[in-house]
C-alpha positions as CSV (number, residue, x, y, z in Angstrom):
1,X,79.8,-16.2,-0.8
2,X,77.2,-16.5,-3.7
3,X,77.5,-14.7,-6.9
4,X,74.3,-13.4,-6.2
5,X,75.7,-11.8,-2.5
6,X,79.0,-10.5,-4.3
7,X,76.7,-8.3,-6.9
8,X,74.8,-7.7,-4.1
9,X,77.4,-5.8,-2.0
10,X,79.6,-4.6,-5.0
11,X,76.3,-2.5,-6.2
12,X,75.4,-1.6,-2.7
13,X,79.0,0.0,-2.3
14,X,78.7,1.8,-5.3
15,X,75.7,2.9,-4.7
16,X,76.2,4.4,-1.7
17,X,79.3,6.1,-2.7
18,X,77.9,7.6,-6.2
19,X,75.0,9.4,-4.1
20,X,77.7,10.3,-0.9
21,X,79.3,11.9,-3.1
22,X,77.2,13.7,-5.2
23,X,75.3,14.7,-1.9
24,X,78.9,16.3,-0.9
25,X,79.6,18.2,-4.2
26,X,75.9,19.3,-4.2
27,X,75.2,21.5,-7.3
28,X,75.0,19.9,-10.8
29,X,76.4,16.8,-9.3
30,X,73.5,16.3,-7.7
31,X,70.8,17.8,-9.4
32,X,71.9,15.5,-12.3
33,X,71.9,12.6,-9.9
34,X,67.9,13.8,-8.6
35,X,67.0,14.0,-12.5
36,X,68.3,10.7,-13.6
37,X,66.3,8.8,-10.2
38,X,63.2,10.9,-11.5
39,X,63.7,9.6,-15.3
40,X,64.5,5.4,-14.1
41,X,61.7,5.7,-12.0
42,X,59.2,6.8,-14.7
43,X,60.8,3.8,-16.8
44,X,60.2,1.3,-14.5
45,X,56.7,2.9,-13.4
46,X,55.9,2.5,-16.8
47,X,57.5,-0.8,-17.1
48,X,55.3,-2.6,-14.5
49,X,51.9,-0.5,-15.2
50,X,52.0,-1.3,-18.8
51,X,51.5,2.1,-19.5
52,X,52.8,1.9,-23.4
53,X,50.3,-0.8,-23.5
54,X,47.8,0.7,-22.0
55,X,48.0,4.4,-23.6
56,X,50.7,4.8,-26.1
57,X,50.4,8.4,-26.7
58,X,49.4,9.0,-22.6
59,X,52.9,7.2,-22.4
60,X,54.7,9.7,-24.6
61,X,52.9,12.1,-22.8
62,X,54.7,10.9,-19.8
63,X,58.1,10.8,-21.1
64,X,57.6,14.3,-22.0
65,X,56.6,15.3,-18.2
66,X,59.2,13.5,-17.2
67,X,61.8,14.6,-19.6
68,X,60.6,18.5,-19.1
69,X,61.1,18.0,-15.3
70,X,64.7,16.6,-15.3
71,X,65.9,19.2,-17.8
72,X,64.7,22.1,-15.5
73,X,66.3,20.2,-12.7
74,X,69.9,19.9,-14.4
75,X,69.2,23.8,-15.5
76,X,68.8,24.4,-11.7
77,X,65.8,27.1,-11.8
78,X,63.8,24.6,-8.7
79,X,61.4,27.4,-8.2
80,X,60.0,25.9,-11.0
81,X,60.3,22.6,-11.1
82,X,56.4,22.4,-8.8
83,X,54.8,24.3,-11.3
84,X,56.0,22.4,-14.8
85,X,55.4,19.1,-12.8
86,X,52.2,20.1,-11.5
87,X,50.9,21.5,-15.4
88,X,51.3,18.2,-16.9
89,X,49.8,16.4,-13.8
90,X,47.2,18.3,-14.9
91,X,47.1,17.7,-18.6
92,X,47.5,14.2,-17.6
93,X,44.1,13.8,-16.0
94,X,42.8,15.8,-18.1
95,X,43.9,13.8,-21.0
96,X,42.7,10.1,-19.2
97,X,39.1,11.9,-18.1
98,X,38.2,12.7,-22.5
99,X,40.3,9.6,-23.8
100,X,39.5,7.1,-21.2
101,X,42.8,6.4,-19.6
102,X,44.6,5.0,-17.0
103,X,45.3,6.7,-13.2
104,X,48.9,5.3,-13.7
105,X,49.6,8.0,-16.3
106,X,49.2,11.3,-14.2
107,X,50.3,8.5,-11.0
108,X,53.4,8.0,-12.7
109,X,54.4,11.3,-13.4
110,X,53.6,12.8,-9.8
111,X,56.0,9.6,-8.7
112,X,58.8,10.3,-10.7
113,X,58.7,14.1,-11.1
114,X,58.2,14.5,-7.6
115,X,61.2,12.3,-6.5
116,X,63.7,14.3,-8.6
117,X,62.0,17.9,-7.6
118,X,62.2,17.1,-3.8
119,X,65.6,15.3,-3.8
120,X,67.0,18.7,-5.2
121,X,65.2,20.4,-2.8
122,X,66.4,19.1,0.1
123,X,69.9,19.5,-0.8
124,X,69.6,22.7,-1.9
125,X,72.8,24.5,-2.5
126,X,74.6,25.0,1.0
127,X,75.9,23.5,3.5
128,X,72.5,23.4,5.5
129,X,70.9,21.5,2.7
130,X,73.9,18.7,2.5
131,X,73.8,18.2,6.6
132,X,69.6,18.0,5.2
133,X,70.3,15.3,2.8
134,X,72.6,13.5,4.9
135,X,69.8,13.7,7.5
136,X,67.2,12.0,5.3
137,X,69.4,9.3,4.1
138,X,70.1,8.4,7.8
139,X,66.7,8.4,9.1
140,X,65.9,6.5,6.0
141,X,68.7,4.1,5.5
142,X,68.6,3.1,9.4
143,X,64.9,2.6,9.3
144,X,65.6,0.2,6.6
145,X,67.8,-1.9,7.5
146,X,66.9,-2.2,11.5
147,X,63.2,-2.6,10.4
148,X,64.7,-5.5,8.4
149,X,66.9,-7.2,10.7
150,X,64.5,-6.7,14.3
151,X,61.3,-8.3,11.7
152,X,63.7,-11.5,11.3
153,X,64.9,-11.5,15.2
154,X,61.6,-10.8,16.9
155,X,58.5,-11.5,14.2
156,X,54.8,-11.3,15.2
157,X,52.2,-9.8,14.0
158,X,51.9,-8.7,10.1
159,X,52.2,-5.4,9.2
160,X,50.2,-5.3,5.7
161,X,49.9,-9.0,5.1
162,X,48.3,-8.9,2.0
163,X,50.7,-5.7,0.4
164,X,54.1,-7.4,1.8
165,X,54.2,-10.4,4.0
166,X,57.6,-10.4,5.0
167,X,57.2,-7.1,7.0
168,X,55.9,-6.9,10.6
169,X,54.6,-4.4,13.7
170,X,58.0,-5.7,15.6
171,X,60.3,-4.6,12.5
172,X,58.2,-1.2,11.7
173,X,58.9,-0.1,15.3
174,X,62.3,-0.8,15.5
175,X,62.5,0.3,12.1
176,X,61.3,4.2,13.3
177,X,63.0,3.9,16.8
178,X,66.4,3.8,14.5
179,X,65.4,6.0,12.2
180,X,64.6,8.5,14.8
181,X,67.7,7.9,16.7
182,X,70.4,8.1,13.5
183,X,68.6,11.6,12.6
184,X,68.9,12.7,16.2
185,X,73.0,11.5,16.1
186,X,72.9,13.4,12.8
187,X,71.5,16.7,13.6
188,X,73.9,16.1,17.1
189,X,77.0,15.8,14.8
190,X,76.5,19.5,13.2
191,X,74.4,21.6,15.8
192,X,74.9,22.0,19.2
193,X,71.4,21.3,20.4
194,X,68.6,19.1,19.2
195,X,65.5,20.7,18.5
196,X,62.4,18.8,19.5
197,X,61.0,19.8,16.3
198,X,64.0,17.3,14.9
199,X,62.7,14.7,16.8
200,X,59.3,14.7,15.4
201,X,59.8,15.1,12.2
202,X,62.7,12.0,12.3
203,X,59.2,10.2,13.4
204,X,57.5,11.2,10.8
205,X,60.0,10.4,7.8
206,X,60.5,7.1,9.1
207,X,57.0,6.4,9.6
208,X,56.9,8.0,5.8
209,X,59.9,5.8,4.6
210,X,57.9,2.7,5.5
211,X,55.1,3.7,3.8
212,X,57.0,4.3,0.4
213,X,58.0,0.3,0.8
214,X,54.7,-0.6,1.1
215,X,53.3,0.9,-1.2
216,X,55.8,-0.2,-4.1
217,X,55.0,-3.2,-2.6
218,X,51.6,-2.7,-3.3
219,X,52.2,-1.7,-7.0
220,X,54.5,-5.2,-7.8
221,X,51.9,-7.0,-6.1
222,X,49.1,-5.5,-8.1
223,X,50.7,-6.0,-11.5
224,X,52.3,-9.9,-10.4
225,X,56.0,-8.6,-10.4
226,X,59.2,-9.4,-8.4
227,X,61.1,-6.3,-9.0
228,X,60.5,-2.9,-10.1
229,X,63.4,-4.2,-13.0
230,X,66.5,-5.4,-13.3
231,X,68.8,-2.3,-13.7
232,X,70.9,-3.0,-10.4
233,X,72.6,-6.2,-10.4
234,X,71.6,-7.9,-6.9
235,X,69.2,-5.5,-5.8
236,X,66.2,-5.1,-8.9
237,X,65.6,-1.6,-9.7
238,X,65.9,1.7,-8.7
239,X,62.6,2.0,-7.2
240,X,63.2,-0.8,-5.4
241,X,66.0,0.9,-3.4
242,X,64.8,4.6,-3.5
243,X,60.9,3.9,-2.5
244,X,61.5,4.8,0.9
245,X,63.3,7.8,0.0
246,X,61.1,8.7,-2.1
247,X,58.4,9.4,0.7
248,X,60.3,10.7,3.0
249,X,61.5,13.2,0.4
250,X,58.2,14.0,-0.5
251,X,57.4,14.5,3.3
252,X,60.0,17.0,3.7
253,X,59.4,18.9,0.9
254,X,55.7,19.0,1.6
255,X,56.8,20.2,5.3
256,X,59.3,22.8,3.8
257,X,56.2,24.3,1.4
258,X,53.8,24.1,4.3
259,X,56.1,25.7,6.9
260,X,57.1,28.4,3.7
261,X,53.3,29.0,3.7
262,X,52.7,29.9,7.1
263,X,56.6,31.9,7.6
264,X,56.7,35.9,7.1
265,X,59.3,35.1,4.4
266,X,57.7,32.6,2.8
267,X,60.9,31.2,1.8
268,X,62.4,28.6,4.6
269,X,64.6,25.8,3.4
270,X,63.8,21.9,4.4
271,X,67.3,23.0,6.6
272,X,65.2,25.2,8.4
273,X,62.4,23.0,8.8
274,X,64.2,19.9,10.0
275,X,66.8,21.7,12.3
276,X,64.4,24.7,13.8
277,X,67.1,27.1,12.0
């Protein structure tokens, strides 16, 4: 076994452990976890955009979005997290359209922001929002790795050969067929009945998940890098291993806020949405 390998499934292991378990003590466990993935993926944004380069002070401006954002999400006040986010999302645009600079800036900070605010979300602070989370990281981690290993068995056509040439039509279907089926085991585990409503919305974070790969994908190809950094021994960086999650985090928040929206309440949890509670 390469050295290479050994890292390689040494961080994996720990990885998966730190986050199981912080996903099982829920609270400030895990809100700290969602506010340090929101701060190392601003750094590494920022890393391969150039921002500091770019726009010094439009970079400081980030770091204090992000900053702001990770704070509120350690105090635990998530109602809100939206609003400070979406305020210097704002400023952000505002400050590129007068000074002239980049996209990335306010890009960056919805990124990041919003992959801390809808991580904490999800999991909320009961046991609905832990079978949630556990839910997501299924769909997600089976899409993954089945999209992966069906690609190398079956090949074919190219998926997005010009954002990620390795990936194909073969390994994205078998990616969301397993992703659909480990969030329909999941929900199985803890409910007696699977709502259709679960099925659908399995499709529709895997078909999410795939679209957070590509488009990191599309960001390292754009600025000629190999990895979003080097913070993970075998694996790169943390966007590298969370862009997935990302998405489909963003997707279930977004379904969450929607379905919140259109409820009497106007207060349903992503449990609700995902499980037809």
């Amino acid at each position: 076994m390469s050295v290479e390998l050994r890292q390689r499934i040494l961080s994996g292991i720990v990885m998966a452990a730190v986050t199981l378990a912080a996903t099982w003590v829920g609270g400030l466990a895990f809100r700290a976890l969602a506010a340090l993935i929101a701060v190392l993926v601003y750094y590494e944004w920022s890393r391969m955009t150039r921002l500091a380069e770019r726009d010094f002070r439009g970079h400081a401006l980030g770091w204090l979005s992000v900053a702001a954002v990770a704070l509120n999400l350690l105090i635990g006040d998530e109602g809100l997290g939206t609003p400070i986010a979406g305020g210097f999302i704002v400023t952000a645009i505002l400050f590129m359209l007068v000074r002239g600079g980049t996209a990335w800036l306010p890009g960056g900070i919805a990124y990041a922001s919003f992959s801390g605010i809808s991580l904490a979300a999800i999991r909320g602070a009961d046991q609905p929002g832990f079978v949630a989370m556990l839910f997501v990281f299924a769909v997600v981690w089976a899409t993954d790795i089945l999209a992966y290993f069906v690609g190398r068995r079956l090949k074919g056509p190219k998926l997005a050969p010009r954002i990620s040439p390795g990936k194909t039509w073969s390994g994205a279907i078998g990616g969301t067929v397993s992703g659909v089926a480990a969030g329909c085991l999941l929900s199985l585990a803890f409910f007696p009945a699977l709502s259709p409503r679960t099925v659908v919305i399995a499709f529709a974070l895997s078909v999410a998940s795939q679209a957070g790969d590509l488009f990191e994908s599309f960001i390292k190809r754009r600025f000629g890098v190999k990895d979003s950094s080097h913070l993970i021994p075998g694996h790169g960086g943390v966007m590298d291993r969370v862009d997935g999650l990302v998405f489909a985090g963003f997707a279930a928040f977004l379904l969450a806020i929607m379905h919140a929206a259109w409820s009497e309440d106007g207060g349903t949890s992503v449990a609700a949405v995902l499980f037809g509670l």
